[in-house]
C-alpha positions in Angstrom: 102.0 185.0 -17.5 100.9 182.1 -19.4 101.5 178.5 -18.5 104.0 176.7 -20.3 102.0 174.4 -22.4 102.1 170.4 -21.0 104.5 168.2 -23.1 103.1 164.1 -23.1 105.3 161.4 -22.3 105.9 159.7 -26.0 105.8 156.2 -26.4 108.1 154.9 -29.0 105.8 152.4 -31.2 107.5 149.1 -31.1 108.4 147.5 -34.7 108.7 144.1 -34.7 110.9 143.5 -37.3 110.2 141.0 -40.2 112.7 138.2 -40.2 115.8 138.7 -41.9 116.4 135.5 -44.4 119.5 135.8 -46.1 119.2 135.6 -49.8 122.1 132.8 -50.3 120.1 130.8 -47.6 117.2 129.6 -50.1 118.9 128.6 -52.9 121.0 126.3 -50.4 117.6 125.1 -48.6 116.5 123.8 -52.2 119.6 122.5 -53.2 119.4 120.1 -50.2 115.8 119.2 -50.4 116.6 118.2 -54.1 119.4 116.2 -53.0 117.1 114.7 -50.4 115.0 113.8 -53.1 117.5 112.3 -55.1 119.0 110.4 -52.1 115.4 108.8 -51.8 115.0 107.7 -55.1 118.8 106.0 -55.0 117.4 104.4 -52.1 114.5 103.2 -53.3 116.1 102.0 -56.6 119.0 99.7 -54.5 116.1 98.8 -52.8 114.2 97.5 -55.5 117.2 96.1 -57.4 117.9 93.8 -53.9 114.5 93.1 -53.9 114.8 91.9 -57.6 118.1 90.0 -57.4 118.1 88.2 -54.2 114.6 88.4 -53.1 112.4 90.1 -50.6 113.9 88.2 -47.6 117.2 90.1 -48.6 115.8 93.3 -48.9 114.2 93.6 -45.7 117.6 92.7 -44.1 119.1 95.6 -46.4 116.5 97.8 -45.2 117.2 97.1 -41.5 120.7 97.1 -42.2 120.5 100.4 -44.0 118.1 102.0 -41.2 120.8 101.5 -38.8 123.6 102.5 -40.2 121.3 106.2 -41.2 120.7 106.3 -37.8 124.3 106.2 -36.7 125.2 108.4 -39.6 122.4 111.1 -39.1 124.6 113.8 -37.7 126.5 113.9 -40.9 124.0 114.4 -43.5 120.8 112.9 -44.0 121.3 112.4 -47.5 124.5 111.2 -47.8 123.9 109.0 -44.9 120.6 107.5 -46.8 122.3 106.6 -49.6 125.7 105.4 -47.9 123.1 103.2 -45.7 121.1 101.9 -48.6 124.6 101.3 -51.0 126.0 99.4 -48.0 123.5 97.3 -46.6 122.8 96.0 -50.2 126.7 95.0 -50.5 127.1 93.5 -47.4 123.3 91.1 -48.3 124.7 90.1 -51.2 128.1 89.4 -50.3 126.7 87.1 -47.5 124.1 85.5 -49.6 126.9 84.8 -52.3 129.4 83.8 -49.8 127.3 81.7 -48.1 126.1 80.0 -52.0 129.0 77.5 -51.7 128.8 74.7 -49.4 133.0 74.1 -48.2 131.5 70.2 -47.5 131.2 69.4 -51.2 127.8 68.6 -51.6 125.6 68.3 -54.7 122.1 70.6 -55.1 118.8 68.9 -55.7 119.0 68.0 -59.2 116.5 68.1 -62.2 115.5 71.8 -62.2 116.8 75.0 -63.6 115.6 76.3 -60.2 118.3 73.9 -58.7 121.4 75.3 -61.0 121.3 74.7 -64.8 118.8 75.7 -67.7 118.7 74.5 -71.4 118.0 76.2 -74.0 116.9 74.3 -77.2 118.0 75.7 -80.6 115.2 76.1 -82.9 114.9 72.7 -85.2 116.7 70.6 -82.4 115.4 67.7 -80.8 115.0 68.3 -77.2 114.7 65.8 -73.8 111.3 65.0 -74.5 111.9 63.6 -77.8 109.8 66.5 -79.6 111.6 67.8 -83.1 114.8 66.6 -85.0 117.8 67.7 -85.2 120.6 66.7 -87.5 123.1 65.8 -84.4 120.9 63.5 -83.3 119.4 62.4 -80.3 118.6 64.5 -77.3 120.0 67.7 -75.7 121.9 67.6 -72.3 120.0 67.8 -69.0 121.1 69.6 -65.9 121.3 66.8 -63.1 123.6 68.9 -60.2 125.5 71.1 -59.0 128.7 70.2 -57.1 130.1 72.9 -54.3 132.8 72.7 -52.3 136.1 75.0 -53.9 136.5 78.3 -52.1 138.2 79.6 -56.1 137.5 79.3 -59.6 137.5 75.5 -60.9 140.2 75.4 -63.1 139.9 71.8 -65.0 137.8 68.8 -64.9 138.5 65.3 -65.7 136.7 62.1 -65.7 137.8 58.6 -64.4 137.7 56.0 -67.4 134.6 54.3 -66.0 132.2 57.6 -65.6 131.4 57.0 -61.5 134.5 60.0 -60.6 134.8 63.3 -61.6 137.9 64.9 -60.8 138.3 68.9 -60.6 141.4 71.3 -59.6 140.8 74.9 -58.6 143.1 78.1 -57.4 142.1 77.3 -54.0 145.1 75.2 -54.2 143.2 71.8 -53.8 142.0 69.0 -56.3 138.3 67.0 -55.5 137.6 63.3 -56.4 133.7 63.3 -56.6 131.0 61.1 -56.7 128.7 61.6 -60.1 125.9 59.6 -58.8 125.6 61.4 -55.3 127.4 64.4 -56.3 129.6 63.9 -52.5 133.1 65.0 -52.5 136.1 63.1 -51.2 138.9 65.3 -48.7 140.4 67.8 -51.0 144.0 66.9 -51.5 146.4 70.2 -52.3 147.3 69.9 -56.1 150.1 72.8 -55.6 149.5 76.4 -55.0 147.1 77.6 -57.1 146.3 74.6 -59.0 145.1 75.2 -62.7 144.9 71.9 -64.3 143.9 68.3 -64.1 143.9 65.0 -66.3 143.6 61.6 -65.4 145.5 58.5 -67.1 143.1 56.1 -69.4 143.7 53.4 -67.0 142.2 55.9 -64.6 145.1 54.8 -61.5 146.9 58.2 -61.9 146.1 62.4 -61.8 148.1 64.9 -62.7 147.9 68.4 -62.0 149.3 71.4 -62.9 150.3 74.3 -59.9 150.4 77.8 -60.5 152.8 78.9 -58.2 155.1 76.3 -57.8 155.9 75.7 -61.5 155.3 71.8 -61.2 153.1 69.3 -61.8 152.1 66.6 -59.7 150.9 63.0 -59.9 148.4 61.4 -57.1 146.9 58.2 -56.6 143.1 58.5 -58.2 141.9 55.9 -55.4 143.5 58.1 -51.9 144.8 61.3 -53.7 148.8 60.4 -52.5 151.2 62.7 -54.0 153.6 59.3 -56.0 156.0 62.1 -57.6 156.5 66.0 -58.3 157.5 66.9 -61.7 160.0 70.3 -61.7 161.9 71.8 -64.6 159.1 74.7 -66.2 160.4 77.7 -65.2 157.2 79.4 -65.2 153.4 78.2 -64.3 151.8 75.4 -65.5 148.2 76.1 -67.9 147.7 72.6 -69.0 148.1 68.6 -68.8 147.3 65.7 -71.0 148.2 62.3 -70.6 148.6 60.1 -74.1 146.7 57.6 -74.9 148.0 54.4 -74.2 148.9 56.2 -70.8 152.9 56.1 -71.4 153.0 60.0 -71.5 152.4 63.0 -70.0 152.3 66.7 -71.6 152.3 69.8 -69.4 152.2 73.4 -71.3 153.5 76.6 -69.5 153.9 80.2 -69.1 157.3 79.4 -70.0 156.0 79.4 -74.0 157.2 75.4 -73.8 155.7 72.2 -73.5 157.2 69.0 -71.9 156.6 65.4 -72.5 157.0 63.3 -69.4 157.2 59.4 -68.6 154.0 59.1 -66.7 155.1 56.5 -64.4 158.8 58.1 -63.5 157.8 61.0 -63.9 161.6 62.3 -65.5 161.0 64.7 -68.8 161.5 63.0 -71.9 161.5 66.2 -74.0 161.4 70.0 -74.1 159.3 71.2 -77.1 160.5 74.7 -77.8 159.2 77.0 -80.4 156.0 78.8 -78.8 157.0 82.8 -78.4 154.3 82.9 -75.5 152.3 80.9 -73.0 151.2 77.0 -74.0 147.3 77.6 -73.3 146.1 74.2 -74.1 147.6 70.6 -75.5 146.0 67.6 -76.6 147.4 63.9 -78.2 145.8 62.7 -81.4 143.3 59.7 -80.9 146.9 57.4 -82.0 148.8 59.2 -80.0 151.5 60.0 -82.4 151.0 63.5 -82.8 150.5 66.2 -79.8 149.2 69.5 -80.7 149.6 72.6 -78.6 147.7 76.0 -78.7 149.6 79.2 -77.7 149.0 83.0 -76.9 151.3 83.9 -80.0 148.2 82.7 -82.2 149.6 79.5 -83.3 149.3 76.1 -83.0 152.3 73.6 -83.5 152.5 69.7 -84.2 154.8 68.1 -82.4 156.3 64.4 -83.2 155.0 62.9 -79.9 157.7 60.0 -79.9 161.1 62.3 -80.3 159.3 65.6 -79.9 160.2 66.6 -83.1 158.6 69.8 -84.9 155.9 68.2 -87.3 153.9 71.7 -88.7 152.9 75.2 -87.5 149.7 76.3 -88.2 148.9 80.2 -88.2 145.5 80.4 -87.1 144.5 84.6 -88.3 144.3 84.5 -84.3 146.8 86.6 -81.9 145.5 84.2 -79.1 144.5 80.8 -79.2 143.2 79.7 -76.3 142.2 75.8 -77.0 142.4 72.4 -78.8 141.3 69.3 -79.4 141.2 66.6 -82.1 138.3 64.8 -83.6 137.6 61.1 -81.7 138.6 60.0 -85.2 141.4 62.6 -85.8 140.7 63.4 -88.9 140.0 66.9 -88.0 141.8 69.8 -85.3 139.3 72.3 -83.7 140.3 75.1 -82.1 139.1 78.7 -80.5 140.6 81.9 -79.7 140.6 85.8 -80.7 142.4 88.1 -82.5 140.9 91.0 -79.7 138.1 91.7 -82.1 136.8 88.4 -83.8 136.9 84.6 -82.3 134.7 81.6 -83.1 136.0 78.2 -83.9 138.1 77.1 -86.7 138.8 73.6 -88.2 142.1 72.2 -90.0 142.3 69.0 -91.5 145.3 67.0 -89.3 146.6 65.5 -91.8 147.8 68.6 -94.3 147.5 71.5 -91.6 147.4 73.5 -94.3 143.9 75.6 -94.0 141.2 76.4 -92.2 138.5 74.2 -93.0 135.3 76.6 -91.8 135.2 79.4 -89.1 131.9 78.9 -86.6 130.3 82.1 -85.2 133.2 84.0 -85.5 130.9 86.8 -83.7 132.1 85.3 -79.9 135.4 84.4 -77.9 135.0 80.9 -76.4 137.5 79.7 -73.6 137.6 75.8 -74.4 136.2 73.4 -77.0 135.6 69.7 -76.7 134.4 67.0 -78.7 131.7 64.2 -77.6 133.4 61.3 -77.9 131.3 60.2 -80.0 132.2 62.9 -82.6 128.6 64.0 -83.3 129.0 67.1 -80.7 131.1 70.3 -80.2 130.8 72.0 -76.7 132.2 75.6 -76.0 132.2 77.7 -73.4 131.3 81.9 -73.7 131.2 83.8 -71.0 128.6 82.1 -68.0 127.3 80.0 -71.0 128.1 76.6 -72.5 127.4 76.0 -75.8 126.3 72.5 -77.4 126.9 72.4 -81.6 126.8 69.8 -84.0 130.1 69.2 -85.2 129.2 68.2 -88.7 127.5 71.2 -89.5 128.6 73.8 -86.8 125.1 74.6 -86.1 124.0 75.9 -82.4 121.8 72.6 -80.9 121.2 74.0 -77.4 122.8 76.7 -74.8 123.2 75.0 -71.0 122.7 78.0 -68.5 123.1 78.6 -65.0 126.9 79.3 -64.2 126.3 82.5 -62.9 130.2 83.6 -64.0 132.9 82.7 -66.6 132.7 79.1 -67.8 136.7 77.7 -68.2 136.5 74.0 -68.1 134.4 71.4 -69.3 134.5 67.5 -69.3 132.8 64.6 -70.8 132.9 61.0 -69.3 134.8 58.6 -71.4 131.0 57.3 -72.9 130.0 60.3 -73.5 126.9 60.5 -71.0 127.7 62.9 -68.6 129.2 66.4 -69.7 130.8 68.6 -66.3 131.6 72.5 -66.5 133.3 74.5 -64.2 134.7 78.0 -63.9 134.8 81.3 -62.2 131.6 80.9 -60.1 133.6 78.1 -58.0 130.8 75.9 -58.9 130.9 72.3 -61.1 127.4 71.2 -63.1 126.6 68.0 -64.4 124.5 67.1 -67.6 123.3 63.9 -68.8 124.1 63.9 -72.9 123.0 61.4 -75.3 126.3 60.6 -76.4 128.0 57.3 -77.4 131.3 56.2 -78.7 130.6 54.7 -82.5 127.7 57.2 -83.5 128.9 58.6 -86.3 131.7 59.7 -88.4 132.9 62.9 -88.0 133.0 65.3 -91.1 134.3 68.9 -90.3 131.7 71.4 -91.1 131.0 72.7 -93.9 129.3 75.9 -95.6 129.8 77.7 -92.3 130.6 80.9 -91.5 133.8 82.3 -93.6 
C-alpha cells in the first residue's frame, strides 16, 4: 500500500498593505497649506505696513506681540491664529503709539520743522519764507512754529486774546485752555460745559465765552483765572457757535435749536431771539461796524440780522443745502462763506451791501469746514479735510497748503495782527503758524474771474 503523499505546512505570505489615504483627505491638506500661505503673506503685509507707518521700533513690538499671542492660539489653527496675531498686535502698537501722541500736560513740540508737526506747501507762482518768487497776495507764506497738546477730544474752536501772547481753545473733552503762544505751555483747563464746542473772546480780551454741547448753555469766564462770572440758559438745544460784537457790548450764540441769540455781554440776560433758520445755526459773525450779524445754517441759507433790535435784514439762498461757515471782509464790503450741496462745495462771495448774488464760486471741486479772513484782508484760509488751505482773497487763487494735522481740520484762528494763524480739529491737536499779515495792507476786492 502506498504512502499517503506528505502535505507541507503553508505559510501565508504576509501583504503589507499600502496605506489607505482617503481621497477627500488631499484636497483638504491643500486647501490648508494655501491658506497657510495666504495667512503668511497677510502677515507679512501688516508687517510691513507697521513697519511703514510707525516705524521699525513698532513693528518689532508687533512682531513679539503677534508671536505670543500665535503661540497661545496654536491649538486653534495655525493660520487663523497667524493672522489674528499679526492683525492684533498691529492695532494694539498703534493705538498706544497714537494714544500716547498727546501729552495731557499741554506742552508745545519742538518747533520749525515739518518733522515737528506742520508742512507747507507753496503754490506754484507764490512767494515762499525765503523770499524766492512773487505772488500777488503778497509777502510770505505761513510757517509752522508748534504744536500744542494737551485735549483728550477734538478741538472744537480757537480764539486769540487781543494782544496775540494767548491763544484760547475749547474741545469735547468738556474743558477750555488759555495758552501761551510764545512757549506753547498751557494753563489748568477750566470745564467750558459738557462737551464744549465753541469759544470767543471779547475785543477787550477780559472775557471768554463758550458754547456746551450738552448743557445747552453758554458760559462766560474770566480770560486772566478762567472763573465761570455767569451761565447763559434759554437754547433749547446745543450750542455750535459764539461771537462777541465789536465794540464788546454783545454776544451771539447759534444752536441746534435753528436760532440765534444776542446777549448783553456783561449781564449776560438775552436781548433777542432771532428766529427764521429751519435747521441748526452752524456759524455767526458781526460785520467790522457791528451793525449787522450774519448767521450760516444747515437749511443752506444765510440771514442778515439787524444787530441792534434783531430785526430780519435779508436772506440769502446760497445753491447750498448746508452752509457750514461765515465771515465778513475786515472792510465788510464783502460776505464769504463755504458749505455743500452733498455733491459740490467751494467758497462763494456776496457783496454785504445788496446780498443779492454770488459774486464768484472758488474751487467749487472741495467741501471746507470754516473760512477766515487775515485781518488784513489780503488772505482767505479754509480748512479740507487734514488740510488748511491759504488763498488770496482778491483773486481766489491757492498761495500755499499747511500740512500736518493728521485728521479733520474744524477751527482756525488768527491773532488780532494777523501774525500768527492756529488750527485745530479732530486730531486733538492745535498748530501755530507765523503769517505775514498786517492790519492796513490792502483793500479788499472780492475775487473775480473765478470759478463759476
Amino acid at each position: 500500500m502506498a504512502a499517503a503523499p506528505t502535505t507541507a505546512a503553508v505559510v501565508p505570505a504576509v501583504v503589507v498593505p499600502a496605506e489607505v489615504v482617503p481621497a477627500a483627505v488631499v484636497p483638504v491638506r491643500a486647501r490648508r497649506g494655501r491658506v497657510r500661505i495666504m495667512a503668511g503673506a497677510i502677515a507679512a503685509l501688516v508687517f510691513v505696513l507697521v513697519t511703514l507707518a510707525l516705524g521699525a521700533f513698532a513693528a518689532a513690538a508687533a512682531l513679539l506681540i503677534g508671536a505670543v499671542v500665535a503661540a497661545l492660539w496654536r491649538g486653534r489653527g495655525r493660520a487663523v491664529a497667524t493672522v489674528v496675531a499679526a492683525v492684533l498686535a498691529a492695532a494694539v502698537v498703534a493705538g498706544l503709539i497714537w494714544y500716547n501722541s498727546d501729552d495731557d500736560n499741554g506742552q508745545a513740540s519742538s518747533s520749525g520743522s515739518a518733522s515737528s508737526g506742520g508742512s507747507v506747501e507753496v503754490a506754484a507762482g507764490t512767494k515762499d519764507s525765503t523770499g524766492i518768487g512773487s505772488g500777488s497776495a503778497g509777502g510770505a507764506v505761513p510757517a509752522f512754529v508748534r504744536t500744542l497738546t494737551g485735549h483728550t477730544g477734538e478741538v472744537t474752536g480757537l480764539a486769540f486774546l487781543p494782544t496775540g501772547a494767548k491763544l484760547v481753545s475749547s474741545s469735547n473733552d468738556s474743558t477750555s485752555r488759555v495758552w501761551d503762544v510764545a512757549s506753547g505751555a498751557s494753563g489748568t483747563p477750566f470745564t467750558s460745559g459738557r462737551g464744549g464746542y465753541c469759544v470767543a473772546v471779547s475785543p477787550n480780551g477780559v472775557t471768554i465765552a463758550t458754547g456746551g454741547n450738552a448743557d445747552q448753555s453758554a458760559r462766560l469766564w474770566t480770560a486772566d483765572g478762567g472763573r465761570n462770572a455767569a451761565t447763559l440758559t434759554g437754547h433749547t438745544a446745543w450750542i455750535h457757535a459764539v461771537a462777541f460784537s465789536p465794540d464788546g457790548n454783545t454776544l451771539a450764540t447759534g444752536s441746534f435749536d435753528a436760532t440765534a441769540r444776542l446777549w448783553e455781554a456783561r449781564t449776560g440776560k438775552t436781548k433777542v431771539v432771532l428766529q427764521g433758520h429751519t435747521k441748526v445755526v452752524y456759524d455767526l459773525a458781526f460785520s467790522p461796524d457791528g451793525k449787522t450779524l450774519a448767521t450760516a445754517s444747515g437749511d443752506g441759507t444765510i440771514r442778515l440780522w439787524d444787530a441792534a433790535t434783531g430785526g430780519a435784514l435779508r436772506t440769502i439762498t446760497t445753491g447750498w443745502t448746508t452752509v457750514s461757515s461765515v465771515a465778513y471782509s475786515p472792510d465788510g464790503t464783502t460776505i464769504a462763506a463755504v458749505g455743500t450741496d452733498g455733491s459740490t462745495g467751494g467758497i462763494r462771495f456776496w457783496n454785504s451791501g445788496t446780498a443779492a448774488q454770488s459774486l464768484a464760486t472758488v474751487d467749487a471741486s472741495y467741501n471746507a469746514e470754516v473760512v477766515r479772513y487775515s485781518p488784513d484782508g489780503r488772505h482767505l484760509v479754509t480748512a479740507v479735510g487734514n488740510d488748511v488751505r491759504v488763498l488770496d482773497a482778491r483773486t481766489g487763487a491757492l498761495t500755499a497748503t499747511l500740512r500736518g494735522h493728521t485728521d479733520t481740520v474744524t477751527s482756525v484762528a488768527y491773532s488780532a495782527d494777523g501774525t500768527m494763524l492756529a488750527t485745530g480739529g479732530e486730531d486733538r491737536t492745535i498748530r501755530l503758524w507765523q503769517t505775514d499779515s498786517a492790519p492796513g495792507g490792502v483793500p479788499v476786492q472780492p475775487p473775480s474771474g473765478v470759478g463759476s
